[in-house]
C-alpha positions in Angstrom: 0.0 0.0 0.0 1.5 3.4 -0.8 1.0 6.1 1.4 -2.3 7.9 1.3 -2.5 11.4 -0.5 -5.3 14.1 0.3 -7.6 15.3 -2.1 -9.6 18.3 -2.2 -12.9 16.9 -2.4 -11.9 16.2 1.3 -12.8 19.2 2.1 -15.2 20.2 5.0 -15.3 23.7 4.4 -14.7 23.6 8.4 -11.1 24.7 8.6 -10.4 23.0 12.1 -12.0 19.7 10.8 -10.1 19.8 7.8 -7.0 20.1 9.8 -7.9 17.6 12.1 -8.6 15.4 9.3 -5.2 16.0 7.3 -3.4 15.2 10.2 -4.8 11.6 10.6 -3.9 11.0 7.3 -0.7 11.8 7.8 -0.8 9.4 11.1 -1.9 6.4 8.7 1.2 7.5 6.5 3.4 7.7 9.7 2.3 4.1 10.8 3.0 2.7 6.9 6.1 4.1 7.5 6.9 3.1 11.1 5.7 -0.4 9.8 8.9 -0.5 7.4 10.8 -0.3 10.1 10.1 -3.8 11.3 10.4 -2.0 15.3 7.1 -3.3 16.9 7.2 -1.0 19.8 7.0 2.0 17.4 4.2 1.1 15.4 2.7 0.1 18.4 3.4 4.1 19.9 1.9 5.0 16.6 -1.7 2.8 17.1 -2.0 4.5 20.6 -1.0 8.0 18.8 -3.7 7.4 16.2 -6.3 5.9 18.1 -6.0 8.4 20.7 -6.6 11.6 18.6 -9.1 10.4 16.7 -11.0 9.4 19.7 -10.2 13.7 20.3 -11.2 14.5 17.0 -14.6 12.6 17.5 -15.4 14.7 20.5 -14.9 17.7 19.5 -16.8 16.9 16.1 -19.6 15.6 18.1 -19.5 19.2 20.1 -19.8 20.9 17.0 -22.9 18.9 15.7 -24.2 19.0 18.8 -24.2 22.8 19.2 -25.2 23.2 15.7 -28.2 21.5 15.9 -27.4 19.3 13.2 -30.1 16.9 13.3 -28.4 13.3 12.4 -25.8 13.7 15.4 -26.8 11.0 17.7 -26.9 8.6 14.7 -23.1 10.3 13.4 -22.1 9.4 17.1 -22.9 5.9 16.7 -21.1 5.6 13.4 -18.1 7.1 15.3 -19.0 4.5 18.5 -18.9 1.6 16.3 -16.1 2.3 14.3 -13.6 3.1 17.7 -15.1 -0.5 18.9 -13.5 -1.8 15.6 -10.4 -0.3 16.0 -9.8 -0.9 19.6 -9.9 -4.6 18.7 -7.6 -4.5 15.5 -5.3 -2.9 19.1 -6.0 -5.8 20.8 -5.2 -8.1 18.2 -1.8 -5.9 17.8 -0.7 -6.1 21.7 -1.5 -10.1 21.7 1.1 -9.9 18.9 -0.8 -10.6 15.7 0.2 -8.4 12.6 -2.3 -6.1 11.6 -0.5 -3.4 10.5 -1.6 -3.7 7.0 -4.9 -4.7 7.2 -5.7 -1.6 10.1 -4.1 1.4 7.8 -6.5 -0.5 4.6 -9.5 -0.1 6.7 -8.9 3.1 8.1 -8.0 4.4 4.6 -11.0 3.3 2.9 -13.1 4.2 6.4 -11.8 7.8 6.6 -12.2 8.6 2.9 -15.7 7.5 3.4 -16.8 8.9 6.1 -15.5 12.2 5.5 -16.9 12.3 1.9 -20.3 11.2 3.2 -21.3 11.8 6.8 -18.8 14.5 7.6 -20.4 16.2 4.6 -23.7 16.2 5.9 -23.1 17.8 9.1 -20.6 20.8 7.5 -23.3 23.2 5.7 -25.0 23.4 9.9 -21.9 23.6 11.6 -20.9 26.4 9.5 -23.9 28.4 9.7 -23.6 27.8 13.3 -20.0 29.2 13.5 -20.6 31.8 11.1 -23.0 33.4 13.5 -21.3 32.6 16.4 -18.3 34.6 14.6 -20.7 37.9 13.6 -22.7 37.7 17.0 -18.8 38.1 18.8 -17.5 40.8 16.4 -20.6 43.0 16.9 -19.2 44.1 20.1 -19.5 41.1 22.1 -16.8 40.1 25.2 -14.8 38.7 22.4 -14.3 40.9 20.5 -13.5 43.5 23.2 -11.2 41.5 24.8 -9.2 41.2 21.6 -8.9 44.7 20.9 -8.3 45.4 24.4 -5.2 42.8 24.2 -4.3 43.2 20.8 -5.1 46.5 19.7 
């Protein structure tokens, strides 16, 4: 498998996301990398790194729905809830010494590229009309935007 290259039709439109995004693809590339070099304790650092922000990245996406209002987040929570139990046992499988390496980063490639392109999409148009007014209510004066031109000039 070569290493995995973004693509613009990626794209949230939600800067943060997108970032958050990017960088677990370049965590799937880190662990096809760590993998060549045949040192089982780093690829093994590199599951835990991987697993462990994307669990942060699914919180803080699920926050976002959440105060958006999107509709389908409960349901997009359970797609996230189902796909951490699938990882967490390709983990298991790893630390009772069982080579997954290849099969994990094929799954998360293919369930990542998915899921972005699909569910991610649907939640993007409410979560930016939610920050977008968020953003306007704040630089009409609010204790935001006071606070930054008090600091900041």
């Amino acid at each position: 498998m070569t290493l995995l290259i973004w693509q613009d039709d990626m794209d949230t439109g939600i800067d943060i996301i997108d970032g958050q995004h990017r960088r677990i693809v370049e965590m799937i590339n880190h662990l096809h990398i760590t993998q060549k070099s045949m040192e089982r304790f780093a690829v093994g650092e590199v599951i835990d790194e991987l697993v462990d922000y994307t669990l942060s990245h699914f919180a803080f996406e699920e926050e976002l729905m959440e105060e958006a209002g999107y509709p389908f987040s409960a349901a997009h929570k359970r797609v996230h809830e189902v796909f951490t139990k699938r990882v967490s046992e390709y983990r298991l499988r790893f630390e009772a010494g069982e080579d997954i390496v290849d099969d994990l980063r094929s799954m998360l490639s293919r369930w990542l590229f998915n899921h972005i392109r699909n569910d991610d999409k649907a939640y993007a148009d409410s979560v930016k009309r939610h920050l977008n007014h968020f953003v306007r209510e704040h630089q009409q004066g609010g204790w935001l935007s006071r606070t930054v031109k008090r600091l900041f000039g």
